[in-house]
C-alpha positions as CSV (number, residue, x, y, z in Angstrom):
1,X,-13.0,-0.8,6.1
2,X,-16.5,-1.7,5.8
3,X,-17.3,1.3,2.8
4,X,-14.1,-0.8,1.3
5,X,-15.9,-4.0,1.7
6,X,-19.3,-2.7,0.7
7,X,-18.1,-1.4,-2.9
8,X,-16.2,-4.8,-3.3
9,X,-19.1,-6.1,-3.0
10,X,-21.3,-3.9,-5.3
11,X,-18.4,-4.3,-7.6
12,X,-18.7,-8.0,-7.5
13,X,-22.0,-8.2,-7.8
14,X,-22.6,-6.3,-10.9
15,X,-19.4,-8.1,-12.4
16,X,-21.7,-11.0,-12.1
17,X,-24.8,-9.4,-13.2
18,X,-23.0,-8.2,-16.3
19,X,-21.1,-11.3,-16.9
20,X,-17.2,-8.6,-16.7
21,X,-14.4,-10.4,-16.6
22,X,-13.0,-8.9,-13.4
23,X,-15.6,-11.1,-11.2
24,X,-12.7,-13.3,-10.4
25,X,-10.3,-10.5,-9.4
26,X,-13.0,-8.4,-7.1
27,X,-13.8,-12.0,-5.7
28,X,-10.4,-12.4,-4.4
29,X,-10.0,-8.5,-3.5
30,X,-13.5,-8.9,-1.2
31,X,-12.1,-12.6,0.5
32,X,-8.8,-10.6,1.1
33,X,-11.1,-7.7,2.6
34,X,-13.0,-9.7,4.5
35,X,-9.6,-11.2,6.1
36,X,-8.4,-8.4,7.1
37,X,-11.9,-6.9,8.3
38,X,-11.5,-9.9,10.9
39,X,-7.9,-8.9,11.8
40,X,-8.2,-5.5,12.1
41,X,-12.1,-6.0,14.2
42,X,-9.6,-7.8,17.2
43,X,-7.5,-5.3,17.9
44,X,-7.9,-3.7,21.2
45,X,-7.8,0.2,19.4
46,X,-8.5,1.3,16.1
47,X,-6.3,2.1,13.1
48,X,-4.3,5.1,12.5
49,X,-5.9,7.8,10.4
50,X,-3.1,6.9,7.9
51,X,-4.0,3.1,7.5
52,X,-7.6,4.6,6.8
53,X,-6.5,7.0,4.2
54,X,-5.0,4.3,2.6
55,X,-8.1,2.0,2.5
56,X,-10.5,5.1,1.4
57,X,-7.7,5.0,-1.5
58,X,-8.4,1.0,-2.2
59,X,-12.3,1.9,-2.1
60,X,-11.7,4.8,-4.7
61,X,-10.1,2.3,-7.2
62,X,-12.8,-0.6,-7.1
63,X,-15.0,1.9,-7.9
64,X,-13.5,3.2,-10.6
65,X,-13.3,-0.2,-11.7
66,X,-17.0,-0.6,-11.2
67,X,-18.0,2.3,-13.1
68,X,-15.3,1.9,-16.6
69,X,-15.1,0.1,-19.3
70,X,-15.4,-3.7,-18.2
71,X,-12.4,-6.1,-19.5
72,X,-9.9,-2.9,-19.9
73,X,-6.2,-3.9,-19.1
74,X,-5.8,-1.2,-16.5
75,X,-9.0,-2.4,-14.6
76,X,-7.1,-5.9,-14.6
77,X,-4.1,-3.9,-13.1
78,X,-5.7,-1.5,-10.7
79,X,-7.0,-5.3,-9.3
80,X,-4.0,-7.1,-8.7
81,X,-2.7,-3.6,-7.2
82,X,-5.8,-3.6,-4.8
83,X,-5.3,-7.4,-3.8
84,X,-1.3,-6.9,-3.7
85,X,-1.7,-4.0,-1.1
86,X,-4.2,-5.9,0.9
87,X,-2.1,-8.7,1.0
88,X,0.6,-6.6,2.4
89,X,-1.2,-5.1,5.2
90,X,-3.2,-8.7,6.1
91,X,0.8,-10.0,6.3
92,X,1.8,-7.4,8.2
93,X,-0.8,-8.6,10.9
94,X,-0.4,-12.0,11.0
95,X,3.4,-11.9,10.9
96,X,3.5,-9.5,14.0
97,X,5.7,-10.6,16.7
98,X,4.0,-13.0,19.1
99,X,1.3,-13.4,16.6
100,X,-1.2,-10.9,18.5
101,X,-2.3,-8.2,15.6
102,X,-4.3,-6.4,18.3
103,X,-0.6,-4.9,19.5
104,X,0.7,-3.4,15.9
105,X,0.6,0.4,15.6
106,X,-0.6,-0.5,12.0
107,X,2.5,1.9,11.1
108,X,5.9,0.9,9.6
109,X,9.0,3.3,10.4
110,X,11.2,3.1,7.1
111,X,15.1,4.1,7.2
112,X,16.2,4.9,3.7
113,X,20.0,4.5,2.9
114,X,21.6,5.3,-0.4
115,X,25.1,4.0,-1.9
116,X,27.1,4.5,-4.9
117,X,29.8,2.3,-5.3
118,X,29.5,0.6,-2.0
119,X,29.9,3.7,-0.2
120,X,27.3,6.0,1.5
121,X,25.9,9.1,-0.5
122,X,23.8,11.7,1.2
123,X,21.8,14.0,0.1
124,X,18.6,12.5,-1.7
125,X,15.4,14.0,-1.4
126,X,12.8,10.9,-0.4
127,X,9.4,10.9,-0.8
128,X,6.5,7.9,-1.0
129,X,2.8,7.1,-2.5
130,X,0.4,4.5,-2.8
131,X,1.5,2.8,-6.2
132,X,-2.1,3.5,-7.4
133,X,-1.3,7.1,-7.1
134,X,2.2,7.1,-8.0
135,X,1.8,9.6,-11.2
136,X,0.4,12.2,-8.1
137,X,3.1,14.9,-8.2
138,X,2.2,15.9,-4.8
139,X,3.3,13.4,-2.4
140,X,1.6,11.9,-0.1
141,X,4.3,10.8,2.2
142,X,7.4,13.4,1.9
143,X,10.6,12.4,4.3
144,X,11.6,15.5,6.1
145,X,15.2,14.2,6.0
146,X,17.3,13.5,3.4
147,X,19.3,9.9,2.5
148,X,20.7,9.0,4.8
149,X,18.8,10.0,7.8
150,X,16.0,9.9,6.2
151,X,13.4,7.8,8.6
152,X,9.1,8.2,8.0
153,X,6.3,5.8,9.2
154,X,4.1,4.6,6.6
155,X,1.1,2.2,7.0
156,X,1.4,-1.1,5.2
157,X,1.4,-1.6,1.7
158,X,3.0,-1.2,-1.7
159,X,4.3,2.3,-2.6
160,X,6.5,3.9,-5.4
161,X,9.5,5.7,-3.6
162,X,10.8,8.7,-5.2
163,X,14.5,10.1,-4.6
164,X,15.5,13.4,-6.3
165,X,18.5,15.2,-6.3
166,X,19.5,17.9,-8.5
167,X,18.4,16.7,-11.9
168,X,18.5,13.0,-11.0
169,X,15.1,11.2,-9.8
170,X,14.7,8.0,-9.1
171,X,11.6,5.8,-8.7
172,X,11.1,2.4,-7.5
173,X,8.2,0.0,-6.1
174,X,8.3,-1.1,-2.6
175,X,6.2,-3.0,-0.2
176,X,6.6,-2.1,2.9
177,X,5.9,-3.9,6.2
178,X,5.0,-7.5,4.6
179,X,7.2,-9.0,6.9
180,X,5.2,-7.7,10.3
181,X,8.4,-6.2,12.0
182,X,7.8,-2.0,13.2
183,X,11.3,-1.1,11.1
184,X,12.3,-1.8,7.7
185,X,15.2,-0.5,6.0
186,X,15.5,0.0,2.6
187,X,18.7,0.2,1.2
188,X,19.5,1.8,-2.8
189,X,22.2,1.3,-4.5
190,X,22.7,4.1,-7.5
């Protein structure tokens, strides 16, 4: 967390330096950072490998930010994705049940159901990644089940989820533990 917070802030500051019109954005990406720094600094153990991953992958896109084109659209974008995923997983702390973060496992588990018609269909390959990496075509967090046992944990934050079967493949965005609850289903209607 602190690499993340350190290249915010090397973001931020050159933003200001060079007078780019993502100041505002990195401003509220660092206080977000910063927030959930503090959360994450009083729990009793640290995070999961895969809450980590996912933070090296928030530091990667500030400074890719920091190092483009200032004022591009996408930089504007890969911003709000940044602060939206942040927000996310600062949520899922605060929300936890009993309102001690120190307890959450920093990991969600995620039961995928499909239905056509109001009635179950099996059978869907399911896969998730970070939104910012949602054009990978590797993913980073295959289900080894298919719809509808199809259970994974995943850290906090927003993800596209992939489900493929035979020639049909079907993406959407979800954000995932917001609510600070350890299970979220996620029901799809086809």
């Amino acid at each position: 967390m602190s690499t993340f917070l350190a290249a915010t802030a090397s973001a931020l500051e050159r933003a200001r330096f060079l007078e780019r019109p993502e100041q505002f954005q990195l401003g509220q990406v660092l206080s977000q950072g910063v927030e959930l720094q503090r959360l994450l600094t009083d729990r009793a153990q640290p995070a999961p490998p895969e809450f980590q991953h996912s933070i090296a992958d928030l530091t990667d896109v500030v400074q890719k930010v920091d190092s483009s084109v200032a004022g591009s659209e996408s930089n504007s974008q890969d911003l709000e994705l940044v602060l939206r995923d942040l927000q996310i997983k600062r949520d899922h702390l605060l929300r936890s049940f009993g309102g001690f973060p120190f307890k959450k496992s920093l990991r969600v588990l995620v039961k995928i159901t499909t239905y056509k018609d109001g009635q179950l269909v099996d059978g869907y390959e399911v896969a998730f990644n970070p939104l910012r990496s949602a054009l990978d075509r590797q993913p980073r967090f295959p289900v080894s089940s298919t719809t509808n046992n199809a259970r994974r944990e995943l850290p906090p934050g927003l993800y596209v989820m992939t489900l493929k079967r035979l020639a049909v493949e079907i993406s959407r965005t979800v954000e995932i533990g917001e609510d600070g609850s350890d299970e979220q289903p996620i029901r799809v209607d086809l």
